[in-house]
C-alpha positions in Angstrom: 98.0 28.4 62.6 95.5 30.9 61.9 93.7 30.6 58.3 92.8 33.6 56.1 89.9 34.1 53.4 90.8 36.0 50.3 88.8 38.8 49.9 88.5 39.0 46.4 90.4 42.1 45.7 94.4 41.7 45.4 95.4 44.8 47.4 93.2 44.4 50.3 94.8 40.8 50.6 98.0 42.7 50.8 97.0 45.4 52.9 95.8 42.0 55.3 98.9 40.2 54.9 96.6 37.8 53.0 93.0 38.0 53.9 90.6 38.3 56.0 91.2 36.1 59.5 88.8 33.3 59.5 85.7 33.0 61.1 86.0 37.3 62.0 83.1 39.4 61.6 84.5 42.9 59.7 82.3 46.0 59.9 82.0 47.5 56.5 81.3 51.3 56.7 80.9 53.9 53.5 78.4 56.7 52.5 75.9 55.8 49.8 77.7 55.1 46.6 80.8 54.6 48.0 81.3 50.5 46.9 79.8 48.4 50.1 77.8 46.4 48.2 80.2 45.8 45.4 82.7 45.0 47.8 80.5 42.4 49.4 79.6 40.8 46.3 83.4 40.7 45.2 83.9 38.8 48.5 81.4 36.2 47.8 82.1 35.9 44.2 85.6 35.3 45.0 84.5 31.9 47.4 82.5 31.0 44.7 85.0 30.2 42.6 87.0 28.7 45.6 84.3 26.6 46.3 83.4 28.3 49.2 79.6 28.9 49.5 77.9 32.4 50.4 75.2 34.2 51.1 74.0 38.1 50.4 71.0 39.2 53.1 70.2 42.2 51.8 67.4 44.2 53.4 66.9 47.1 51.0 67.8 45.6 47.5 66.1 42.8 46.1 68.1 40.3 44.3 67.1 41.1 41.0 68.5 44.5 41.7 71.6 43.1 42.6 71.7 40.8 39.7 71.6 43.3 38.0 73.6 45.9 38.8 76.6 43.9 39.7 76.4 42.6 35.8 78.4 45.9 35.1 81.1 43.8 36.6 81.0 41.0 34.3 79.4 39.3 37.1 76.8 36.2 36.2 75.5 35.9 40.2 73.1 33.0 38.2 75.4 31.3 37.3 76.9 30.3 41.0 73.4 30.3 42.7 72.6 27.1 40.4 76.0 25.9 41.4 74.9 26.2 44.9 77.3 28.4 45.9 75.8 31.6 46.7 72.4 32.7 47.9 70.9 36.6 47.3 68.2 36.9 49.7 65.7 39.6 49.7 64.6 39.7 53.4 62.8 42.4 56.1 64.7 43.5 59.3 61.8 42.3 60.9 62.0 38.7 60.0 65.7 38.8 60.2 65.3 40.2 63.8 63.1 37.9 65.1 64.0 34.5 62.8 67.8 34.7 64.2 67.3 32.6 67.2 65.0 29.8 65.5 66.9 26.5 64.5 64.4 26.3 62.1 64.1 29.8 60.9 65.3 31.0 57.1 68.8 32.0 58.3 69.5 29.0 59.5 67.9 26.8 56.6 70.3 29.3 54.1 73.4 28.8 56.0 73.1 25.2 56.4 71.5 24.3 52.7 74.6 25.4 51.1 77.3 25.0 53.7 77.7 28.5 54.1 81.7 29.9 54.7 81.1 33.6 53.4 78.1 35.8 54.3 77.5 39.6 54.1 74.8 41.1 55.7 73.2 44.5 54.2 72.9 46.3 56.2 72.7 47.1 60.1 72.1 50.2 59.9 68.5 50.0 58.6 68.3 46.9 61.6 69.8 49.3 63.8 67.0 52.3 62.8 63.8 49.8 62.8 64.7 49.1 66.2 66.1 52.2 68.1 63.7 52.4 70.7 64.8 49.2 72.2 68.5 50.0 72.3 69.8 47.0 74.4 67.6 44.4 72.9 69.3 45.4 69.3 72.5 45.0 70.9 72.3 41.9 72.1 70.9 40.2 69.0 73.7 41.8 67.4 76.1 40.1 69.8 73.9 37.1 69.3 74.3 37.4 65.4 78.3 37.4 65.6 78.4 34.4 68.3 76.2 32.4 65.6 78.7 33.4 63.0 81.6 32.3 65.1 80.0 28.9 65.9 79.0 28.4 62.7 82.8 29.2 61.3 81.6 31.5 59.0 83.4 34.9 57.9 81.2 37.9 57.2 81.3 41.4 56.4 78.3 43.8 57.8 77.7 46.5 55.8 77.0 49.8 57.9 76.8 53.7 57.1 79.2 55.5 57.3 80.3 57.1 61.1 82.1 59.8 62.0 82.4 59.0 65.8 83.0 55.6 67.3 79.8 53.4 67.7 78.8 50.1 69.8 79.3 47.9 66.9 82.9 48.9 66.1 83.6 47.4 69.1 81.8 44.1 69.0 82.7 43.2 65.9 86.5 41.8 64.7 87.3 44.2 62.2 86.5 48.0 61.1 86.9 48.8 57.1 85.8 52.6 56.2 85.4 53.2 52.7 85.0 57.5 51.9 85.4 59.6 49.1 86.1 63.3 48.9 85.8 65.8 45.9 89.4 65.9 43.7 89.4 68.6 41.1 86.0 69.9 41.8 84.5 67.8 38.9 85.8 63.8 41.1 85.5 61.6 43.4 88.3 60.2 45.2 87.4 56.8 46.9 90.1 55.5 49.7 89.6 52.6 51.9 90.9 52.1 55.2 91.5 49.3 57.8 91.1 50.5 61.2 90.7 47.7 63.0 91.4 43.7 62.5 91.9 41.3 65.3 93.8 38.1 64.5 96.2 39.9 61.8 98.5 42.5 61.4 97.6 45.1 58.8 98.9 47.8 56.9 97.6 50.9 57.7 96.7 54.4 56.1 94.0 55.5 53.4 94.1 53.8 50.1 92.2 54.8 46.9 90.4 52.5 44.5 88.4 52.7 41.6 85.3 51.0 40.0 87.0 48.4 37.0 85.9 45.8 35.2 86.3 43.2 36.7 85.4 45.1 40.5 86.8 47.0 42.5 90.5 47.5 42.2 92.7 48.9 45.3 95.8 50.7 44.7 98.1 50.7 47.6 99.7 54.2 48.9 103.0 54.5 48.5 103.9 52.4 45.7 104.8 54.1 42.5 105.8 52.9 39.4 109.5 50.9 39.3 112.5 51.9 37.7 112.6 49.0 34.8 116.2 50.0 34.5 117.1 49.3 38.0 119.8 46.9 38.7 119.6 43.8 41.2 122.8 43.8 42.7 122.3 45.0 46.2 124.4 46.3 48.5 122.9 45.6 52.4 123.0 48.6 54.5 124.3 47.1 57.5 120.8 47.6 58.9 117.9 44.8 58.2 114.8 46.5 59.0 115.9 49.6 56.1 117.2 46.3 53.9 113.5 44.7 54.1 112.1 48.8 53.5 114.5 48.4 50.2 113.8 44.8 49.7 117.5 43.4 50.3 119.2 46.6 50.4 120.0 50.0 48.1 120.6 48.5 44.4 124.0 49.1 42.9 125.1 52.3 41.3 122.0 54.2 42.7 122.2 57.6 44.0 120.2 57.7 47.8 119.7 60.8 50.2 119.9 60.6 53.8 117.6 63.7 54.4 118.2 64.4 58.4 117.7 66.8 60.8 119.9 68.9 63.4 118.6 66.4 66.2 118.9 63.0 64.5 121.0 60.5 65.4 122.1 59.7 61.6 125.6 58.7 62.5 124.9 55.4 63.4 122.9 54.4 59.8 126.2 56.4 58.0 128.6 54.4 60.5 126.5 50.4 59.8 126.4 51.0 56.6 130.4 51.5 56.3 130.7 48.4 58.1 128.4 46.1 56.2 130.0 47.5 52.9 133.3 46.5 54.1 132.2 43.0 56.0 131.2 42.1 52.5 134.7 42.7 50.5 133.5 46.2 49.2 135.1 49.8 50.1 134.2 53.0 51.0 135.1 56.4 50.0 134.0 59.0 52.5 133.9 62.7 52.9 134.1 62.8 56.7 131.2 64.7 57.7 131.7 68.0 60.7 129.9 65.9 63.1 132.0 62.6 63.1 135.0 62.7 64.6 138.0 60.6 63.6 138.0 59.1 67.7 134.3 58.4 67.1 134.5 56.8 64.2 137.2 54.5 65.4 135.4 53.4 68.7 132.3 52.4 66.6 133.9 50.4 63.8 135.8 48.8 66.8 132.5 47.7 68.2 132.1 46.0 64.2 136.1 44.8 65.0 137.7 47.2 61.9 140.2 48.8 63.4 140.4 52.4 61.1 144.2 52.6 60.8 144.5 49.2 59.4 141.2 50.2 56.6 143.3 53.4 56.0 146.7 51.9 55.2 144.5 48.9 53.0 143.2 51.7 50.9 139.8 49.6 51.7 138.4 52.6 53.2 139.3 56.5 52.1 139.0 59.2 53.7 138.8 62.9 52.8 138.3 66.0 55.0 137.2 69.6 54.2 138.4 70.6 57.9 141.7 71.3 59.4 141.1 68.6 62.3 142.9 67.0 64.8 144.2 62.9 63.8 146.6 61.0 64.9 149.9 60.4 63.0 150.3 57.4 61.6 146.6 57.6 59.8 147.7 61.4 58.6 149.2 60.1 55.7 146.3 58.0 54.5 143.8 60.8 54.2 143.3 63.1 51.2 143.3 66.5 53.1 141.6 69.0 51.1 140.8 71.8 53.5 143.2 74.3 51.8 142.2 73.8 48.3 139.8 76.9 47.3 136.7 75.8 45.2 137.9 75.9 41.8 140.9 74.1 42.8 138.6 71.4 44.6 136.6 71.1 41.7 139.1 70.3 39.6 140.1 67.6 42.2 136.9 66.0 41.7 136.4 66.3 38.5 140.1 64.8 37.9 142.1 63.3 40.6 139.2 62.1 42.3 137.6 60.8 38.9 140.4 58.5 38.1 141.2 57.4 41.3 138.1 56.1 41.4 138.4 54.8 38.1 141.7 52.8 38.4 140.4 51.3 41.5 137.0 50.6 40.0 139.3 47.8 37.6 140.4 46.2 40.7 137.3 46.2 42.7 134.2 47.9 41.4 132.2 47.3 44.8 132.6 50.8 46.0 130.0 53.4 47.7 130.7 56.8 48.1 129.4 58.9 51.0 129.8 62.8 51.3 127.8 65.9 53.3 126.4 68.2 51.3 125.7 70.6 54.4 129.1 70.6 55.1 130.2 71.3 51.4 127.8 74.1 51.9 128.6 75.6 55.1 132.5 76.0 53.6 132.1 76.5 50.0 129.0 78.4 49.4 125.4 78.1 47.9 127.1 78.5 44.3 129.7 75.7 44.8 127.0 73.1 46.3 124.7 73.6 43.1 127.9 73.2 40.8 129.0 70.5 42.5 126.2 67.9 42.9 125.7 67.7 38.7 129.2 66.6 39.0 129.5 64.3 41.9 126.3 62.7 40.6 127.5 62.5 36.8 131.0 61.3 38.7 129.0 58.0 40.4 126.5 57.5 37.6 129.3 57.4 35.1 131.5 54.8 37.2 128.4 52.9 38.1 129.2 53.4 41.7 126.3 53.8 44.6 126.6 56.6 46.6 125.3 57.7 49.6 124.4 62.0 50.4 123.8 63.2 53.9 121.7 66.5 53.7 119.7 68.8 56.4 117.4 70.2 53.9 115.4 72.0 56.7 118.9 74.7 56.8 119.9 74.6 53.2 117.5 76.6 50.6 114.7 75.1 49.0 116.5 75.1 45.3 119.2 73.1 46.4 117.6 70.8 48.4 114.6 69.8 45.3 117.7 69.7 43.7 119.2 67.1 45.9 115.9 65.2 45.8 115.9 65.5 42.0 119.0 64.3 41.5 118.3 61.1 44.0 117.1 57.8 42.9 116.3 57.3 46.6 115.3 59.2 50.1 115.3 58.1 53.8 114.2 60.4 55.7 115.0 61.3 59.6 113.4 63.1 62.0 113.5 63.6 65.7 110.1 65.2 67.9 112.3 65.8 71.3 110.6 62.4 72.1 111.5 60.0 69.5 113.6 60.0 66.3 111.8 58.7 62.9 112.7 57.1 59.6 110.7 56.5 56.4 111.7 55.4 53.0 110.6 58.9 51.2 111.6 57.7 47.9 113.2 54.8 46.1 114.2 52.6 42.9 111.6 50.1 43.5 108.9 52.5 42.9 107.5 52.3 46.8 107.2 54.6 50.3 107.1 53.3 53.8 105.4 54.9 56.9 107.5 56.1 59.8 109.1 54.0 62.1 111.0 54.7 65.2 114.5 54.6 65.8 114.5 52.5 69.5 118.2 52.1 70.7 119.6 48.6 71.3 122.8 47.1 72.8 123.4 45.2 69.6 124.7 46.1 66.5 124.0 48.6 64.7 122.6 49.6 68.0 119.1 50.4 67.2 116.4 48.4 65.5 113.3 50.3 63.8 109.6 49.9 65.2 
């Protein structure tokens, strides 16, 4: 089982699913001033407390420098180095470059005295400069250097400057972190790190900002916004486990979440799983049959769940209403509110009434209920001015009967007002996408106060007949 070392700062041990892989050699890139060294020190001060010995070669700094400045931190370096469980070492390139190969040289004294686990060397650029006329003998005491450290079982992090193409070391080496900052506001700097490469681990990926704290440096992860205290944590599963683990068990009860699609995604299947997980778990469903699902369609895929629709029609565990005049066949006719000849004031009212305690009185019998409508097709019918009347009401409607419900919206064809309003008025956003060559999903928004990336929709034979990658 591989073994991890923490890295001393809580995000990037998230970011690393929990640390760096042992024994790996991570490349460490940044401008001047961008945190390498402070990151390094963080590393070895955090084995220091674990009992895990390091050492700092630094070839431009002397350790008195570094004493110093990392005492901003709170840091007492002292303190461990009479513990024996750090070394600073002030050394030249030159003696580093030509003491690596002797068993009895200083790097090898260091690393054995203390038992050496953690080591950070600064930096291999300035080895790299000093000795650019003899290209391939740098590179192989470089490889040399990281087979020592992977004899030795020792993790380190090499501290480089920064590159903007790819270089001979990002390859040797295990790992590739980038520390940058860019001007935010004119008057700021805006520090993000990144992990762009790391054998032995899965990582997650994107540019992350930090800041200078007491205490070191502190990583706050993208995507991840502040929680809704409020939030409940009775879930309802979606039917669908990867968007369940993106919601961390599924959408929380009486929440209000937008399936934001597109004209060429597949979004019937999500709408479709999540009807049949809500009623595989004793709940029911009240849904405003969208244009683009049929009543035949809808059928043949709760079959593949084994619902048969007539029988969740006449059990009033599953209601239907329709805004078009379609097609159905007889004996489910009388189980479906038919409102396609009501005009909009009259289908207000319905909503605002009928609707309203309908809901109600069944809430007192079973207050597991989601409600699913299309706003694009409200739209397409009614009108821009009965969509931005109606959602304040459908939304008051759910909130008020503490029921979750579920809005499918194209906001691509609809106006920008209504669909900010749609966002606004959400708790939580998936959003779905199609390029002609895959179809996407990413949490956009949501109660828990986090974002995912985008994954892709890959079709499966299984139910709910794709699984996200």
């Amino acid at each position: 089982m591989k073994s991890f070392l923490t890295t001393g700062i809580s995000g990037l041990n998230t970011l690393l699913n929990g640390g760096y892989p042992e024994s790996s050699s991570i490349l460490l890139e940044g401008p001047p001033g961008s945190g390498k060294t402070t990151v390094g020190v963080q590393f070895l001060m955090d084995g220091a407390k674990q009992n895990q010995p390091g050492v700092y070669l630094s070839f431009e700094e002397s350790p008195e420098q570094i004493y110093s400045n990392m005492e901003a931190f709170g840091w007492n370096l002292r303190e461990y180095e009479e513990k024996g469980l750090l070394r600073i070492v002030g050394v030249t390139p030159e003696i580093f470059y030509d003491d690596l190969l002797s068993t009895e040289g200083i790097f090898e004294h260091l690393v054995e005295d203390i038992g050496c686990k953690r080591l950070v060397l600064d930096s291999l650029s300035l080895l790299k400069y000093l000795f650019n006329e003899d290209v391939m003998k740098c590179r192989n005491r470089i490889y040399t250097f990281r087979n020592i450290l992977r004899k030795k079982n020792i993790t380190a992090l090499i501290i480089n400057e920064e590159n903007k193409t790819e270089t001979f070391e990002q390859y040797v080496f295990d790992g590739v972190i980038k520390l940058s900052h860019k001007r935010l506001l004119d008057d700021y700097l805006q520090r993000t790190l990144e992990i762009t490469k790391m054998r032995g681990t899965s990582f997650l990926q994107g540019e992350h900002i930090y800041r200078f704290m007491t205490g070191g440096i502190h990583l706050i992860l993208k995507n991840r916004m502040v929680k809704n205290a409020l939030r409940t944590d009775n879930i309802i599963p979606t039917g669908v486990p990867d968007l369940d683990n993106m919601l961390e068990g599924g959408i929380p009860k009486g929440e209000v979440f937008t399936l934001d699609i597109d004209s060429k995604s597949n979004h019937k299947l999500i709408v479709i799983a999540l009807i049949a997980s809500q009623l595989r778990n004793n709940g029911k469903v009240f849904l405003q049959l969208p244009d683009d699902i049929s009543y035949n369609e809808l059928a043949l895929v709760l079959e593949k769940y084994n619902f048969d629709l007539y029988s969740l029609l006449k059990e009033r565990v599953l209601v239907i209403m329709d805004q078009f005049n379609r097609m159905i066949q007889t004996e489910m006719e009388p189980f479906v509110v038919k409102v396609d000849e009501l005009n909009e004031e009259e289908y207000m009212d319905y909503i605002k009434d009928t609707l309203f305690h309908c809901l109600l009185e069944q809430k007192k019998i079973n207050d597991n209920w989601i409600i699913i409508y299309d706003i694009n097709s409200s739209l397409n019918l009614r009108g821009e001015k009965f969509v931005k009347s109606m959602l304040p009401v459908v939304t008051s409607l759910t909130r008020s009967l503490e029921l979750t419900s579920i809005r499918i919206c194209n906001t691509s064809e609809i106006k920008r007002e209504i669909g900010e309003l749609t966002y606004r008025k959400s708790t939580g956003v998936f959003k779905m996408w199609s390029d002609e060559k895959y179809q996407y999903i990413k949490l956009a928004k949501s109660p828990h106060g986090h974002t995912t990336q985008p994954y892709i929709i890959e079709p499966s034979n299984k139910t709910p007949f794709f699984v996200l990658v």
